[in-house]
N, C-alpha and C positions, 0 to 999 in steps of 0.2 A: 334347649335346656336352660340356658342363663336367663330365657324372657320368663321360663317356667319358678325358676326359683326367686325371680323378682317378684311372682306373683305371689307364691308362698309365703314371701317376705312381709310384703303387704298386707296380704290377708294376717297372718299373724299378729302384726304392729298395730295395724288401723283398722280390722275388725271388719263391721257393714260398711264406715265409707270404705271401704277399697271394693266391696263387691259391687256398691253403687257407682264408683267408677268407672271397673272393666265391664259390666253390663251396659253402662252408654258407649264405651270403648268400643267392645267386641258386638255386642249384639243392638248397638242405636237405641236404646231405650232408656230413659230418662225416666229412673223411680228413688219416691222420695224414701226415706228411712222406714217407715210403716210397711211401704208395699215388698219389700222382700220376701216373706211370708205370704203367700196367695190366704185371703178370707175362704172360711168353709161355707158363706154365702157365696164366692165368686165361683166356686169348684161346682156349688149345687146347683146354681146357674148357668153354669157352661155346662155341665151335663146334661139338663133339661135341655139342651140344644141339641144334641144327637138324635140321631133317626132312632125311633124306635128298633127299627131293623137293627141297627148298629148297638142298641144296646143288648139286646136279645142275644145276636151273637157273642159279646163281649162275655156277656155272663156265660153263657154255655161253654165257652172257651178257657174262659175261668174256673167254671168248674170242673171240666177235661183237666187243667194244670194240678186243681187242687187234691183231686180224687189220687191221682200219678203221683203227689208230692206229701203224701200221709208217711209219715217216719216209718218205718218197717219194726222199729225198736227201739225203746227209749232206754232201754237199761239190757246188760249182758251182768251174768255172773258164772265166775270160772274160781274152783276151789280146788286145789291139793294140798297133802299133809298138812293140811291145820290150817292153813292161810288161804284165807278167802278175797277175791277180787271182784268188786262191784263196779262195773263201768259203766256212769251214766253220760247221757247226751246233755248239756245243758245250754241252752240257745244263746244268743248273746243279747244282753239287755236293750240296745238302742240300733240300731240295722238302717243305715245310709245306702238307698241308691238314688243309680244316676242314670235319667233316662236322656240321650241325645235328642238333640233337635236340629237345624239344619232347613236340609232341603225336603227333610218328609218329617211326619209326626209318627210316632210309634208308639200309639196304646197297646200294642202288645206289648213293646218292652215293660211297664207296667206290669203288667199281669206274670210274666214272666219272672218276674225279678220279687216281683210284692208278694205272690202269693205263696211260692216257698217257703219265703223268709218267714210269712206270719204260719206254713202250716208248721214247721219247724216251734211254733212256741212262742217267735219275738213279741216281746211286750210291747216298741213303739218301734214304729217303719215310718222314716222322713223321705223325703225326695227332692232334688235337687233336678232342675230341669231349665233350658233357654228359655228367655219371655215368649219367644212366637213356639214353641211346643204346645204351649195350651189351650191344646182346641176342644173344641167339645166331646170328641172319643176319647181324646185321652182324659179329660175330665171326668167322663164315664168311668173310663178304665181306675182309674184313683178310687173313684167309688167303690167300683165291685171289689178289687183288689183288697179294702180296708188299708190305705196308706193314712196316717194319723195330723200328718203335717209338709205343706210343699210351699217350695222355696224356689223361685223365678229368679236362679243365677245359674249360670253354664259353663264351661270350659272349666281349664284347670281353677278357677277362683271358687268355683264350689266345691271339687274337690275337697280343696285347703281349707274350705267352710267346714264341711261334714268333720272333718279330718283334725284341725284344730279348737272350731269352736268360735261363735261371734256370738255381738249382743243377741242377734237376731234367732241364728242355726246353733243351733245344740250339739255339741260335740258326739258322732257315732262310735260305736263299740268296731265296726267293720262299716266297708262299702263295697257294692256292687253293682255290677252293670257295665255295658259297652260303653264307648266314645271314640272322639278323635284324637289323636297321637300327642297332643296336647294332655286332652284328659288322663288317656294311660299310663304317660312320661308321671305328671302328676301324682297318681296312685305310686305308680312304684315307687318315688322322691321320699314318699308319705309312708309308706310300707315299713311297719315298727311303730310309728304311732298309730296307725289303725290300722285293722287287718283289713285285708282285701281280698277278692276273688279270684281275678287272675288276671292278666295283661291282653283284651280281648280287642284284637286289631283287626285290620281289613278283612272281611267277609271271604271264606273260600267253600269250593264244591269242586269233586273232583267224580266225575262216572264212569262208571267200568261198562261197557255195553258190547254188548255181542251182535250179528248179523241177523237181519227181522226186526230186528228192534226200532220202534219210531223215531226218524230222524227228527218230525217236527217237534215230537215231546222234548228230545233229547233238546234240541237249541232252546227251546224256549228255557229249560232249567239250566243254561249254563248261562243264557241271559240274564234269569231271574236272579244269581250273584253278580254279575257283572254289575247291574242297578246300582247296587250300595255305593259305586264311587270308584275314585280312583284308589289305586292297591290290591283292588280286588284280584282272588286269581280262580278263573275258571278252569280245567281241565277234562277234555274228554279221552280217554285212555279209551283204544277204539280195538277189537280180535277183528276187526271189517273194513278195509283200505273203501270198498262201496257206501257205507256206511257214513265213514269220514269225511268222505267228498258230499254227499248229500246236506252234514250237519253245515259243513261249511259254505254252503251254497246259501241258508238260511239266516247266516249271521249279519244283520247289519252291520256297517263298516264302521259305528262309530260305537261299537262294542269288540272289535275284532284285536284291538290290542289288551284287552284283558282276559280274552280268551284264546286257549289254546288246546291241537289236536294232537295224540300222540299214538301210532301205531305198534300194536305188538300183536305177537303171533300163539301168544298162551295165556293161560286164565296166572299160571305164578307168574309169569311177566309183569301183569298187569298190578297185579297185588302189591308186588315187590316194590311198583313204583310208587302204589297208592301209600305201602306203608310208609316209604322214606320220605315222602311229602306230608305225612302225617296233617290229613286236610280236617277242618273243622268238620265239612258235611263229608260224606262217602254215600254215593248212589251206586246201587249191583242192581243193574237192568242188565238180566243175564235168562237163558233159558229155563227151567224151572230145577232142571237135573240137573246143573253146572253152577246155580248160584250157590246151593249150601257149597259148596265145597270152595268157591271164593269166600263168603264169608268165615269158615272153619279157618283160613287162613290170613283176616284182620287182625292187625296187632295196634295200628296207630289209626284213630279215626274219634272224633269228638263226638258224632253220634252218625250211624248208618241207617240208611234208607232202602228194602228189600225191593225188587219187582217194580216194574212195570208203573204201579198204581202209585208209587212213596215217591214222591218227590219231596225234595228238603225244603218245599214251604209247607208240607203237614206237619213238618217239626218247628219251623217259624210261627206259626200262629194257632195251630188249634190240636195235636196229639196227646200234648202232655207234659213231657221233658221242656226244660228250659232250654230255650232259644239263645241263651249265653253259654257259648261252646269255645272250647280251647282254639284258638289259631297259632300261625309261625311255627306250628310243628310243634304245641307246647301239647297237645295228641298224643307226643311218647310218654308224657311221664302225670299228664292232670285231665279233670272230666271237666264236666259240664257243669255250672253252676247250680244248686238241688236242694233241700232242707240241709241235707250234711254240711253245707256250704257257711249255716247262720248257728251250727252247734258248734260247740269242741269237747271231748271226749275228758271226763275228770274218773279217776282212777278213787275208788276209797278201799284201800287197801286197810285188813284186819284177820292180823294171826290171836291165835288161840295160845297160851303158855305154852305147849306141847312142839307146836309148831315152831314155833321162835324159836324153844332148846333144839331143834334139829337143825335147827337152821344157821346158829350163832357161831359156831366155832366154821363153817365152810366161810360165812360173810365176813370174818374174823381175818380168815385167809387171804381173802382177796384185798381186804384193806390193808393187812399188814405188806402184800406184795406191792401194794402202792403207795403206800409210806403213810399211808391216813392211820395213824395210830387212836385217834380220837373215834373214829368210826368204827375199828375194831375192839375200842372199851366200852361204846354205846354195846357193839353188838355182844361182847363177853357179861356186861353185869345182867344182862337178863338170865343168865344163869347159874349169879349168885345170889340168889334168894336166902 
């Protein structure tokens, strides 16, 4: 936390040099003051590098996110006696994300994070990313996406870029996206001068599976989170002690401390435990008659995966929903990142004469019970006309 708010510090005081700094610092890259800003020749040139193949899918997967990410409703209105309530959505004007980089590249995160924000209405979507992220699919990915401007800084210093503002990065309205505990710490530091999405930390999958069930499917998807790194937590909640011994037969041993088996003898056993781990991913590879009834009893889970065929990389790269899901058990009480994510809800509240007289002398009341006597002569002279 103290190297975190040094960096804050910096970025604040000294603007792009401090991003030029920590990017030779953290990520070995030595860029002059121009290059912070990736050119929209260098984006369209590295995407020209991508397989065809790669961009074909990219798009189709993009437009799976986009079709899933159409607002449901831009506007609600709700009227009784006299006073009418129009609730609109209204997106936030400049939408920061942040896509990690590392030891993999991720144009989906991209897609994932850009195409919400813009089906949501954002007017300009910036991006913020490590110099070695930008490869030619994610360059794609920028493309299809429509991200408007990208900035080749990482870790918490572009947070604090998005967040406070340099010569270079443009101060965002909000930010979103994954990262490292670095980046998160960040966000939250930040949180009140921009809005954020949520605290999205080491990748988890938790599966409920019953007996018959593919053991080899089953490891390769408690694998497939183990990947993301350390902190990761895999879980197989197992109704099958034969089952359990099979999965674990499977697991390489240099994935075996981020995964774990757990036997139970009931489908609410299992539930029980899934809810109070409250996992990002939830897989129910359950018999066809026994799964609804697990699922009827989900309460904590960032997004869930049915049967057999769902595995939580159909929700990583090409379903629909964003791939930025609640972790740490933040499942009890927040979703998934989604258009509602780049809105916030503005109230335009309008009574009628009528209305108001009905309503003056009870608002009257309640201000007078709490001593606001100014609020109950706002609300009394509407009724001396």
């Amino acid at each position: 936390m103290d190297r975190i708010d040094k960096i804050i510090k910096r970025v604040a005081g000294k603007g792009d040099s401090a991003l030029l700094k920590y990017t030779l610092k953290y990520d070995g890259v030595r860029l002059a003051a121009g290059d912070i800003e990736v050119k929209n020749s260098e984006i369209d040139e590295l995407a020209s590098e991508a397989s065809e193949n790669i961009r074909s899918i990219l798009s189709e997967a993009a437009e799976n996110i986009r079709k899933y990410s159409e607002p449901q409703s831009s506007e609600k209105t709700y009227e009784k006696d006299g006073i009418q309530i129009t609730d609109r959505f209204i997106p936030v004007n400049r939408a920061g994300i942040y896509v990690p980089g590392g030891e993999y590249p991720y144009p989906s995160t991209v897609l994932m994070c850009a195409v919400p924000a813009r089906a949501a209405g954002v007017e300009e979507i910036i991006m913020a990313t490590p110099p070695s992220n930008l490869t030619p699919a994610v360059a794609a990915a920028i493309r299809i996406a429509g991200v408007d401007r990208v900035f080749r800084v990482g870790g918490a210093q572009a947070i604090a870029a998005m967040a406070l503002g340099t010569e270079s990065v443009p101060k965002a309205d909000m930010i979103a996206g994954p990262g490292n505990k670095f980046v998160q710490q960040a966000k939250l530091k930040l949180s009140g001068e921009v809005g954020i999405d949520m605290l999205a930390g080491p990748s988890e999958v938790v599966i409920i599976a019953s007996e018959n069930q593919n053991a080899r499917w089953i490891a390769s998807d408690l694998i497939s989170q183990a990947e993301h790194g350390e902190g990761t937590k895999s879980i197989l909640i197992s109704l099958s002690e034969q089952l359990t011994g099979e999965v674990k037969k499977l697991i390489p041993e240099k994935f075996s401390g981020r995964i774990s088996c757990i036997n139970v003898s009931t489908i609410e056993e299992a539930v029980k435990i899934s809810n109070d781990t409250a996992p990002e991913h939830l897989q129910i590879m359950l018999e066809e008659k026994i799964a609804g009834k697990a699922a009827s009893m989900v309460k904590n889970a960032g997004a869930v995966f049915m049967g057999p065929y769902s595995p939580a990389c159909l929700g990583d790269y090409w379903a629909g929903p964003s791939h930025v899901l609640p972790t740490g058990k933040a499942a009890r009480y927040s979703e998934g990142l989604s258009w509602r994510s780049f809105v916030k809800k503005v109230s335009f509240i309008k009574s009628s004469r009528e209305g108001m007289k009905q309503a003056a002398e009870k608002i009257a009341a309640l201000a007078d019970e709490e001593g606001m006597k100014y609020h109950s002569r706002s609300a009394r002279s509407r009724t001396e006309e």
